[in-house]
C-alpha positions as CSV (number, residue, x, y, z in Angstrom):
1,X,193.3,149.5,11.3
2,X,190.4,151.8,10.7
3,X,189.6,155.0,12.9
4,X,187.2,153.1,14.9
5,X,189.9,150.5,15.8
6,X,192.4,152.7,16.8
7,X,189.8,154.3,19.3
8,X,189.4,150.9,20.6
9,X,193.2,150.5,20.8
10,X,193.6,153.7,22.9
11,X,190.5,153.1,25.1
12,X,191.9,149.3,25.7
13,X,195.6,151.1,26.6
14,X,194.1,153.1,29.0
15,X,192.0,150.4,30.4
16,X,194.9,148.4,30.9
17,X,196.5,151.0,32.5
18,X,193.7,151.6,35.1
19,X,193.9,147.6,35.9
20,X,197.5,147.9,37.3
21,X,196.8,150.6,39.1
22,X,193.8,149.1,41.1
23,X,194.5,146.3,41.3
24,X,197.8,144.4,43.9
25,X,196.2,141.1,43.5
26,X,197.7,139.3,40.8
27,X,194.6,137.1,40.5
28,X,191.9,140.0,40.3
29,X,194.0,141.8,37.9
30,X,193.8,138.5,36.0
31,X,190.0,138.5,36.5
32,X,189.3,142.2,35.4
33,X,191.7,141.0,32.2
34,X,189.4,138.8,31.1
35,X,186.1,140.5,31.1
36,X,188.0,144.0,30.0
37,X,189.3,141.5,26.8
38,X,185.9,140.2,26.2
39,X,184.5,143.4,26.1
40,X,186.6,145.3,23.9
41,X,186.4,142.0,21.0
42,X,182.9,141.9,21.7
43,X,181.3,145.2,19.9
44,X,178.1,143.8,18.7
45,X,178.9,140.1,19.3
46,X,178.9,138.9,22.5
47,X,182.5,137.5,23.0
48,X,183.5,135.2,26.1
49,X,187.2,135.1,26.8
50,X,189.6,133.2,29.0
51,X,193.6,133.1,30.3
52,X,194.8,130.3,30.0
53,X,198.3,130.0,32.1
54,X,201.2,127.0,30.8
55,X,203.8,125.9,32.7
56,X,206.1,123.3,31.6
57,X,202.8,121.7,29.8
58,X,200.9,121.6,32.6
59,X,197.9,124.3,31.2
60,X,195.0,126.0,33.6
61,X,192.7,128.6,33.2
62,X,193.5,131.6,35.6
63,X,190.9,133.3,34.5
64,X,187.9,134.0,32.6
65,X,184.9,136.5,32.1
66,X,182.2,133.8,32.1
67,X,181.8,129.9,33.0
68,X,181.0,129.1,29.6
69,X,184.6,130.5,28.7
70,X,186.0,128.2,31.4
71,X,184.1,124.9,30.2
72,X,185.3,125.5,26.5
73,X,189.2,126.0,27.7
74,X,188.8,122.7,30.0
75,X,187.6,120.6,27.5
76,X,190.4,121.7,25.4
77,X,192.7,120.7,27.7
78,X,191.5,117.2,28.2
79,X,192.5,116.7,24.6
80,X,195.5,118.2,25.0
81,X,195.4,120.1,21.9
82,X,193.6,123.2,20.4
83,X,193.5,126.6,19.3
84,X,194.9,128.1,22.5
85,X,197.1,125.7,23.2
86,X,198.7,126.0,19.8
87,X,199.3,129.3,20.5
88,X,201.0,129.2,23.1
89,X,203.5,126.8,21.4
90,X,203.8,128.2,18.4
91,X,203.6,131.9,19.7
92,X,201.2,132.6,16.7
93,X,196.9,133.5,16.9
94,X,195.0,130.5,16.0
95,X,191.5,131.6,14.3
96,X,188.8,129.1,14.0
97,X,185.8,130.5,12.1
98,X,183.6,127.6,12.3
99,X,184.2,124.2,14.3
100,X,181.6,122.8,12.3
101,X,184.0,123.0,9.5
102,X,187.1,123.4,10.5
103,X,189.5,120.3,10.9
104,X,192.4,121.0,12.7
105,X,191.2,119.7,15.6
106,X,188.0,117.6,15.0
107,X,187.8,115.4,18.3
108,X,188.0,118.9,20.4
109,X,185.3,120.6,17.5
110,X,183.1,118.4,17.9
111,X,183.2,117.6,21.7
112,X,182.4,121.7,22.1
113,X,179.9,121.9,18.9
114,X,177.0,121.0,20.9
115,X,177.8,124.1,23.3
116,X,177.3,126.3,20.6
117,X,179.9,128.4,20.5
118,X,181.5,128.2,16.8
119,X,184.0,130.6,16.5
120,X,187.1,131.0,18.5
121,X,190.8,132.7,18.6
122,X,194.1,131.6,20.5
123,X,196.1,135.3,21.3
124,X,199.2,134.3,22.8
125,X,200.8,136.0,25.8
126,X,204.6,135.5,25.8
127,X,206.1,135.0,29.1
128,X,209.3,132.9,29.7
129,X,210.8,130.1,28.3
130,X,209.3,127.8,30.7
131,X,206.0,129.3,30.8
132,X,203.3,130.9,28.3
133,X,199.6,132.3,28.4
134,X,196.8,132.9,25.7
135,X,193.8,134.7,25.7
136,X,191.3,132.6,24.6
137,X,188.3,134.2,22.5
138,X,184.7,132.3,22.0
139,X,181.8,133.4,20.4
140,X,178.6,132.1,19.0
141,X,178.4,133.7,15.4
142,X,180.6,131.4,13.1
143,X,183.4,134.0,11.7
144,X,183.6,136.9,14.2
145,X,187.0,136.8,14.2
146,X,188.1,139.0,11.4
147,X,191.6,140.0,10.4
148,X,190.9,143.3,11.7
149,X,189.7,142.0,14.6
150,X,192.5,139.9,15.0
151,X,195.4,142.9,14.5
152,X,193.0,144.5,17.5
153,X,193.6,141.6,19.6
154,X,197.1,141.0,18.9
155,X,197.6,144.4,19.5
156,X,196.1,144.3,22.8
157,X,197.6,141.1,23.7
158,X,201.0,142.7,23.2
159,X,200.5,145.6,25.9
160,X,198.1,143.0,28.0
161,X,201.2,140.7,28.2
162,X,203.7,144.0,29.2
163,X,200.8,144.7,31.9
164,X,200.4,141.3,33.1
165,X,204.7,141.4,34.0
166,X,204.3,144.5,35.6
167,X,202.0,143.5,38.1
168,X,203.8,139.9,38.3
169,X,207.1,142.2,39.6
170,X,204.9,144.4,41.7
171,X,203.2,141.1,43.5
172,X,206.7,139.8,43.9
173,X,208.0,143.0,45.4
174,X,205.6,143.0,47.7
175,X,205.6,139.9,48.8
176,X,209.6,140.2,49.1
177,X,208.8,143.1,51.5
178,X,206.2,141.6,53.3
179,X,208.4,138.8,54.1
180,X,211.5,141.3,55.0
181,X,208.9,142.8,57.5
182,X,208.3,139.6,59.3
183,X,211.7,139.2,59.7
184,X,212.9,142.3,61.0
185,X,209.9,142.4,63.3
186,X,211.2,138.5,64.3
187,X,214.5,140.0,64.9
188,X,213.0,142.8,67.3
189,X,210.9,140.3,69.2
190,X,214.5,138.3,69.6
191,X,216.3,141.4,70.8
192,X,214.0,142.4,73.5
193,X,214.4,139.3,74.4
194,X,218.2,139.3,74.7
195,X,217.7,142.1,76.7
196,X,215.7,141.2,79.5
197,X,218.0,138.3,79.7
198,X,221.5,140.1,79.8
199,X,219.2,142.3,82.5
200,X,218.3,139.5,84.7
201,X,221.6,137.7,84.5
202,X,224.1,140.9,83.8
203,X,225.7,139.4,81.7
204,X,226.8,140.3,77.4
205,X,224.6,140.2,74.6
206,X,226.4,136.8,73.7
207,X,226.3,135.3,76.7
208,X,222.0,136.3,76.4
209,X,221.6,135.1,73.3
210,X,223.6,131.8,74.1
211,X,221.0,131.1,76.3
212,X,218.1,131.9,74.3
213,X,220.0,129.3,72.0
214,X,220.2,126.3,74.5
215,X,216.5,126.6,75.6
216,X,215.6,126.5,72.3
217,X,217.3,123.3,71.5
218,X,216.4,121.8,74.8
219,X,212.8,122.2,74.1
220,X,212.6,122.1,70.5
221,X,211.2,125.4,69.8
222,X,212.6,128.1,67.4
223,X,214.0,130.8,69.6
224,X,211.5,133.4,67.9
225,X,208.9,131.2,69.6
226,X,210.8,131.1,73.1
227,X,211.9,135.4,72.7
228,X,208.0,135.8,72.5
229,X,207.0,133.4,75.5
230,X,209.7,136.3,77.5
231,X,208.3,139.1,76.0
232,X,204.6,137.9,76.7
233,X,205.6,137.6,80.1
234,X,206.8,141.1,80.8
235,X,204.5,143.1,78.2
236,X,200.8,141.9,77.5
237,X,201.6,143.3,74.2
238,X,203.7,141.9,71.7
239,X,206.8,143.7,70.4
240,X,206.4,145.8,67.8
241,X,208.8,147.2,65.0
242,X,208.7,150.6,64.0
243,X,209.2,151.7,60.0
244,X,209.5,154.9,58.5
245,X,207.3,156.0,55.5
C-alpha cells in the first residue's frame, strides 16, 4: 500500500469513527456506510456501492449510495448467485473486471451488461454464523478494481464490519433500555393505582392489588390499562416516573 493509500486508510478510520458517533439509527449509519464506501473507492472513478445483508439465505440490500447500486444487487439476487453473494459464502472479495468477459456468472453478466456498469467487487462483512454482509462495489470503467484497490477495501471492510457491531450493540442497548423504561413507568402507573385503592378501601397493598387483578379479568383488560383508567380519574395528568442522570 503506497503513501497515498495509507492516507485514504486513516481518513476512512476516522470517517468511520465519526459515523458511530452521529449516528443511533442503525439504518442511517448503514446509509452514511454506503456513500462514505463509495467515496473513498471512487478517487477518479465514480464508484457506486451497496450492503447487502444475508440471513439464513434470505439476502436484501440495507443500503446503498445510489439507485443504480440497488438495481444491480436486486438483479443479482433474482439469480441467486454473484459476486456479492459469493462473498458472503465464501468469506473471500470477488473481483469482476469486465462482465463482458468474465464467465463466472454469465446469466447475471449479461442481464446487468446493458446497464453499463462493467466492473464490480464483493467485500465481505463477517457477522455471525447465521448471518453475513458485503459491500458491493460497481463501476462503469472495465477493471477499476485493482489489487491495491482491493487491499484498500478489504482493509476498510475489516474496521467497517467492527463499526457496523458496535452500533448493532449500541441499537440493542438502547432499545433494551427503552423497553426497561416503559416498564418501570408501567409499574408506577400500577402502584399509584394500588394506592388510591388501599386509600379508598383501607385495606393492604395485597388486598389493593387483588382487586386491581379481578377487574382486570372481569373485563379483559390488562391491569396497566385499568391502573391508568384510576389514575385518569384522580390526575388529568398521567403518572410519571422519575430517573436520575
Amino acid at each position: 500500500m503506497n503513501d497515498d493509500q495509507h492516507g485514504t486508510a486513516a481518513a476512512a478510520a476516522s470517517a468511520l469513527q465519526d459515523l458511530m458517533l452521529s449516528n443511533e439509527s442503525v439504518d442511517q449509519f448503514l446509509e452514511d456506510l454506503a456513500g462514505l464506501s463509495s467515496r473513498i473507492l471512487g478517487g477518479s472513478v465514480e464508484v457506486q456501492c451497496g450492503v447487502t445483508y444475508q440471513h439464513r439465505k434470505l439476502a436484501t440490500t440495507v443500503a446503498c449510495s445510489s439507485d443504480e447500486a440497488r438495481v444491480l444487487d436486486e438483479i443479482q439476487y433474482g439469480f441467486g448467485d454473484g459476486p456479492c453473494l459469493h462473498a458472503i459464502s465464501s468469506g473471500s472479495t470477488v473481483v469482476v473486471d469486465d462482465v463482458r468477459t468474465d464467465g463466472r456468472w454469465p446469466d447475471y453478466f449479461q442481464a446487468v451488461a446493458n446497464h453499463e456498469y462493467y466492473a464490480m467487487m464483493g467485500v465481505p462483512l463477517v457477522l455471525g454464523p447465521d448471518s453475513g454482509a458485503a459491500l458491493n462495489f460497481y463501476a462503469a470503467t472495465p477493471s477499476t478494481f485493482t489489487s491495491s484497490t482491493q487491499e484498500l477495501a478489504e482493509g476498510f471492510a475489516a474496521q467497517a464490519a467492527k463499526a457496523l457491531q458496535m452500533v448493532l450493540r449500541v441499537s440493542k442497548h438502547a432499545n433494551t433500555s427503552s423497553d426497561l423504561k416503559a416498564a418501570m413507568e408501567s409499574r408506577t402507573t400500577i402502584d399509584i393505582a394500588i394506592g388510591i385503592i388501599m386509600g379508598q378501601n383501607r385495606c393492604t397493598q395485597t388486598e389493593a392489588y387483588d382487586m386491581l387483578k379481578r377487574a382486570s379479568n372481569a373485563q379483559n383488560v390488562k391491569v396497566r390499562d385499568i391502573a391508568e383508567r384510576m389514575v385518569s380519574g384522580i390526575s388529568s395528568s398521567p403518572a410519571e416516573t422519575h430517573f436520575s442522570t
